[in-house]
N, C-alpha and C positions, 0 to 999 in steps of 0.2 A: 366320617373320616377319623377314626380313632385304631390305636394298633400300628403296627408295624407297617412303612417304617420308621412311624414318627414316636417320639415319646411319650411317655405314658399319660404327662399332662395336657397334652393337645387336645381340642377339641372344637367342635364347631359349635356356634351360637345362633342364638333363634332366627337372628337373620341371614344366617350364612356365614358369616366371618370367622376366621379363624381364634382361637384364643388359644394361649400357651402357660400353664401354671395360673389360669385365671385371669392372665393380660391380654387384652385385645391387641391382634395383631398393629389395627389400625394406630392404636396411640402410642406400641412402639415405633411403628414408623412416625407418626409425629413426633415422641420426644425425644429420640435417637438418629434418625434418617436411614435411607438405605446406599444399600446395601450393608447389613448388619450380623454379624453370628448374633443367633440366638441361644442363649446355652439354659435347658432344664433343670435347675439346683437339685429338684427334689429326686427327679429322674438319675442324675448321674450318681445319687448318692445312694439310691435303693440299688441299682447294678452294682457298684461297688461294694456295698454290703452281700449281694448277695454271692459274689465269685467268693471273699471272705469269707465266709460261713458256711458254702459250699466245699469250699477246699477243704477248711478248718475240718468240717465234719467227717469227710469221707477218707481223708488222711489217717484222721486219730481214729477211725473206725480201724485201720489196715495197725497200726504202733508208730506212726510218724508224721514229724510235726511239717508246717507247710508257713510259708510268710509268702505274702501277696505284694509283690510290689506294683504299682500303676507306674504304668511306659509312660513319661512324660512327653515323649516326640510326637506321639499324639495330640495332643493341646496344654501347653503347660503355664498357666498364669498363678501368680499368690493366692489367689484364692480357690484355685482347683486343684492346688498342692497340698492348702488347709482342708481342705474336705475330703483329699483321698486318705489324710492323713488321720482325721474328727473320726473316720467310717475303719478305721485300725489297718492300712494300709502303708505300706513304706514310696518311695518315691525311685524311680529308674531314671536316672538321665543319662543322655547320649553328648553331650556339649559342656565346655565351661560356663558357657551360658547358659543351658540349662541346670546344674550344678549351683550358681549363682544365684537363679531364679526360688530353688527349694529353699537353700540357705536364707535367702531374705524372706518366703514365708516361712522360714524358722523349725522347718524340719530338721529334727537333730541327725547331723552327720552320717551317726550310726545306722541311719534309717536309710540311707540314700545310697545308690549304686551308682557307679559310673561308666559307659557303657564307650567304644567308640574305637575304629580300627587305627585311627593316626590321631594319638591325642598328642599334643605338644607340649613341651617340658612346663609350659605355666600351668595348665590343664593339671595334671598328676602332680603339680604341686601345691596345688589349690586344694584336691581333693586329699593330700595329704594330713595340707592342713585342717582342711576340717573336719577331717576322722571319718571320711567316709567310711563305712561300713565292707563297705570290696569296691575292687577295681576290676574288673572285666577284662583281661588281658589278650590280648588277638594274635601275640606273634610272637615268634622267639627274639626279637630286636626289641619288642617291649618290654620286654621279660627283663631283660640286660638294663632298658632306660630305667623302669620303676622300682629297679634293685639299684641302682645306681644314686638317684634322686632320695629314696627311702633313705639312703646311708649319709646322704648330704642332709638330711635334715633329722639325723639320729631318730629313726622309729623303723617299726617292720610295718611294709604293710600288706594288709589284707586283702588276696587275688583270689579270683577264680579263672580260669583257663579255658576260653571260648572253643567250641570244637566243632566238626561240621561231621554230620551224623552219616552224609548217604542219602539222609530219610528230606524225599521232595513234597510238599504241599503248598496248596494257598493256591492263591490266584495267580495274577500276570508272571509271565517269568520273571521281571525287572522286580518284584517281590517276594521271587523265592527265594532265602537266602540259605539252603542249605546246601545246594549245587556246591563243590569241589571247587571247580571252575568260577571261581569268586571272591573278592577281596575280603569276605569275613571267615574268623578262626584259624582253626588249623585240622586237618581231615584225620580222621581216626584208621583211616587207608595206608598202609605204609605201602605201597603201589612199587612193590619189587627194594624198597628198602629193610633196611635191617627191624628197623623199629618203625612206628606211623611219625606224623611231625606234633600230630596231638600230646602222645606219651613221651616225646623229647622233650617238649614244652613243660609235659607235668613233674617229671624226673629234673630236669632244669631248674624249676621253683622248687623244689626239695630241698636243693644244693646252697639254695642260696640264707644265709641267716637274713637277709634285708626283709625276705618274703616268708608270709605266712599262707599256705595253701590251702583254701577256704574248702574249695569241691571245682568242681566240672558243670558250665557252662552251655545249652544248646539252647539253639533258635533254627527252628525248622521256616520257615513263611509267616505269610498274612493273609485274614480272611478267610481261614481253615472253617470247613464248615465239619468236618468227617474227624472225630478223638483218634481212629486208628495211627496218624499219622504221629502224633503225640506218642502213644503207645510206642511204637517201632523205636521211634528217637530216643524214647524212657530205656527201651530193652539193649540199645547201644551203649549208652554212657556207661548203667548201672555193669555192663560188660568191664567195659573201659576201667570203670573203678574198682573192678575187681581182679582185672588185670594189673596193674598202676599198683593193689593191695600185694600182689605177688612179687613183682618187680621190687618193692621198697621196702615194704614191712607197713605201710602207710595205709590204710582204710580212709579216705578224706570223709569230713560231714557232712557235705551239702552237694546237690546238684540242684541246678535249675534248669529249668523246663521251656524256660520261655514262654512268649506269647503268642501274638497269632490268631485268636478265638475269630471266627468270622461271625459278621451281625446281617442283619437283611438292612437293604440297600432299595428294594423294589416290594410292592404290593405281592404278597402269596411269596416271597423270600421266609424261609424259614433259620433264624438265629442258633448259633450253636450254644444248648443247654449248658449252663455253666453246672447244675444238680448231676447229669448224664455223663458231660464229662471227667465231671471229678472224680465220680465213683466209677469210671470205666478204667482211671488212667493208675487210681492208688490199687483197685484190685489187679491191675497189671506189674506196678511196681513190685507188691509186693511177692504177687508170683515168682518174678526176673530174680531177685533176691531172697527167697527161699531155694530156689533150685542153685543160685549161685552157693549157695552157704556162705552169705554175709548177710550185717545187721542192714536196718534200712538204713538211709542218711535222712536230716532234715530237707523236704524240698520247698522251692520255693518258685514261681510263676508270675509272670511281666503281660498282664491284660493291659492295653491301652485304650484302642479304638472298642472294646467290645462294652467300653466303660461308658466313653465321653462320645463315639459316633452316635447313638441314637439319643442322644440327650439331646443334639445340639441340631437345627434348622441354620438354613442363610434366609433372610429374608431381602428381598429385590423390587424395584419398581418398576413397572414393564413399559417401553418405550415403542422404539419401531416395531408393527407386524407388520409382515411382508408374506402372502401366500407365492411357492414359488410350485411351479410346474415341474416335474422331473419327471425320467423314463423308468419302470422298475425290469427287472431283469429277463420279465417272459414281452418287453415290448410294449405293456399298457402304460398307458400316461396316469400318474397321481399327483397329487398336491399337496405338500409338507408345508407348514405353516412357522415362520421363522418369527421367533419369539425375544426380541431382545430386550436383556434387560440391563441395570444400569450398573451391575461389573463385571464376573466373566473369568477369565483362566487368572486371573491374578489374585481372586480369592480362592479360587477351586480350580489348584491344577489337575486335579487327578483324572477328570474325563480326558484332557487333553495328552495328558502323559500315559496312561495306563491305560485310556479308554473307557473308565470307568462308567458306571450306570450308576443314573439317580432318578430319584421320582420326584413329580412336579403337581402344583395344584396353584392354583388362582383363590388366595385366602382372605381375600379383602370385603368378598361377598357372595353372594349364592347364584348361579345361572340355572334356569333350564335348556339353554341354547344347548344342541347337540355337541357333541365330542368331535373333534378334528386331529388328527395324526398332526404333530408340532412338535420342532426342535428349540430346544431352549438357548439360545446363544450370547455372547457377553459383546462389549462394545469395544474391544480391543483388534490391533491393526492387523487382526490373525486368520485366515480361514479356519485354524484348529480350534480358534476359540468357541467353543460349546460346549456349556454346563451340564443339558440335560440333551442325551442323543436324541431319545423316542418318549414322545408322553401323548397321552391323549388328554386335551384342554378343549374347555368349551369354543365353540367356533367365534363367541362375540367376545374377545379376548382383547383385549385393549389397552392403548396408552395410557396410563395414570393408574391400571392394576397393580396391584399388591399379588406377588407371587414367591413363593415358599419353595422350597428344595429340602428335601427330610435328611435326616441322618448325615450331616454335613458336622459333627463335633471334631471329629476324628482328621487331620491331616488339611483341614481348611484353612485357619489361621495359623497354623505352625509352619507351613507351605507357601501360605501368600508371598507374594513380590508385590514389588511395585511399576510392571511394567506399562508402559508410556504412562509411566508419572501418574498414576493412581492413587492417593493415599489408600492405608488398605483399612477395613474396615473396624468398626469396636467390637468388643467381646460383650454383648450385654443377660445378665444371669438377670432369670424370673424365679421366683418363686412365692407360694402364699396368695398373690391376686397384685404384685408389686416387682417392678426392675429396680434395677443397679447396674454400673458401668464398672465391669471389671478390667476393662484395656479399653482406653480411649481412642474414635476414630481420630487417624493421623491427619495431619491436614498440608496443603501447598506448603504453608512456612515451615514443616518438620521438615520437609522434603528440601527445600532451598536451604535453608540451612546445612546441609550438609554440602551444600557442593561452595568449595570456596575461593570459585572463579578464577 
């Protein structure tokens, strides 16, 4: 059991058990408990490095430069801030809270984006203060607040101009975000108008001294396994900004590309090459921009989950199994074997929400018992609550097993709730043959504590 979709340091031991960067799963579950993220140090910091160096390369192979920021809405704790940052990566946040989050691990400002379609006046006043790097701007009403605010606190600041390409990819629709028909950007479609609402936005920041117009903004989806769709969105903007160059006299420097990179999820999933795509998308760039007759711009790119998803496992302890009988569609009777374990859509909403797939395995020890068809489900008051749809686990599957979920870095704990009063679990980093508790699991008293009867 090594390879995709788990991380690099996983691996099994002579008796069967799982081990993760050299930690027995067993004795994290003793000195942690479960249900627990497991996060691979060594793991997330080799992918990081190598989106980094893959961009880095196949950029300056084309004449332009490339800055890698890590999407923090992915998983964003201080110490996965400091290592995106150690492996020469900048930070992407979407929240004042996560803004706040880089800030206290000490990511300078300049390094940090802020990303988000309703941020509120404290939001863009925060990130004012502390020099963030650009502001991500989504609408001509923001345009108007963060010119407004800049001028209240005498400085210009730093935007880039979100825009919506046309260009569809990724997975679920609820995560495609380049659809039109959708609360981010502004469409590069002028749909029987004079001008699109994109290029009113970028002519708008022009106009304004409060604002300094960094470049042009795109985010096509997530989970993109195919660079074409990258491509197409690259061949729009670099359009746009050289439309925008005609219009104003203005050539901006940056666009960014967004993220999106899809990783495998399931056994025989194939991960999107960060080496493949890089050099597919700069030797399109700079195509787009030869034939345009203009210079390149500096680009730049927001990987999250394609960083910290396979890094990261949930580790669970498996309680009720329940074989249940169902009918399947041509009429025969089967048997799905209901696997619960001890948490469930509140730390992994995504199968529930998006339907997502994950793969499952029984890490505590070795079986030869045959393989049975088993759904992995959580102990919440839900029938939707179910982690893992379809897996095949050994048939002598049992109460007090130790059971793993791969590829759970991404969108686990930045997602948790606490629904019927779960605390949600710890963040705990391995690496070397050694853990550490990077986010403490929460307990009853965090939780009573807030409520103040």
């Amino acid at each position: 059991m090594t390879g995709a979709p788990w991380s690099t340091g996983v691996g099994r031991l002579p008796d069967g058990a799982l081990a993760v960067a050299g930690v027995d799963v067993r004795d994290l579950a003793a000195e942690h408990g479960t249900p627990a993220y497991v996060l691979d140090e060594t793991d997330f910091r080799m992918r990081a490095r190598a989106y980094r160096t893959a961009f880095e390369a196949a950029f300056g192979a084309v004449g332009a430069g490339v800055d890698v920021y890590y999407a923090g809405k992915a998983l964003l704790t201080v110490a996965v801030a400091r290592w995106a940052r150690e492996e020469g990566l900048r930070v992407d946040t979407a929240s004042g809270g996560e803004l706040a989050l880089a800030l206290r691990a000490e990511v300078p400002g300049a390094e940090i984006g802020l990303h988000g379609n309703n941020k509120s006046d404290a939001e863009i006043l925060r990130a004012l203060d502390a020099g963030v790097g650009r502001i991500i701007v989504d609408s001509l009403v923001e345009i108007e607040r963060v010119a407004y605010l800049a001028a209240e606190r005498g400085v210009v600041a730093p935007v880039m101009v979100r825009v919506t390409t046309g260009v569809h990819a990724g997975g679920h629709e609820y995560i495609a975000t380049a659809h039109e028909d959708q609360k981010f950007g502004l469409s590069v479609n002028p749909a029987g108008r004079s001008e699109s609402p994109a290029m009113t936005a970028l002519l708008d920041v022009l106009k304004r001294p409060e604002l300094k117009l960094l470049g042009i903004h795109s985010h096509i989806g997530s989970q993109i396994i195919d660079p074409d769709g990258f491509e197409a969105a690259a061949g729009v903007v670099l359009r746009l900004r050289a439309d925008l160059a005609e219009r104003s006299g203005v050539l901006v420097d940056e666009v960014d590309l967004g993220g999106g990179y899809g990783i495998a999820y399931l056994p025989g999933d194939v991960a999107l090459d960060p080496e493949r795509v890089a050099k597919d998308i700069a030797q399109s760039v700079a195509g787009v921009c030869q034939e345009l007759g203009t210079s390149l711009p500096r680009f730049s790119i927001e990987p999250g989950r394609a960083i910290v998803g396979p890094a990261g496992l949930t580790l669970y302890t498996v309680g009720t199994v329940k074989p249940v009988t169902v009918s399947s569609d041509d009429g025969t009777e089967l048997t799905r074997t209901y696997v619960s374990v001890d948490g469930g859509m509140s730390d992994n909403i995504r199968p529930a929400l998006y339907g997502a797939a994950y793969h499952a395995e029984v890490v505590g020890r070795s079986s030869t018992a045959e393989r049975v068809l088993a759904r992995v489900v959580g102990k919440h008051c839900e029938s939707g609550d179910i982690v893992v749809h379809e897996v095949q686990l050994p048939a002598d599957v049992r109460a007090g097993d130790l059971l793993a979920v791969a590829a759970t870095g991404a969108y686990g704990r930045s997602m948790a709730s606490n629904y019927n009063m779960l605390p949600r679990p710890p963040v705990v980093a391995v690496a070397d043959g050694s853990s550490r508790v990077l986010v403490r699991r929460e307990t009853e008293a965090d939780l009573l504590g807030l409520d103040l009867g």
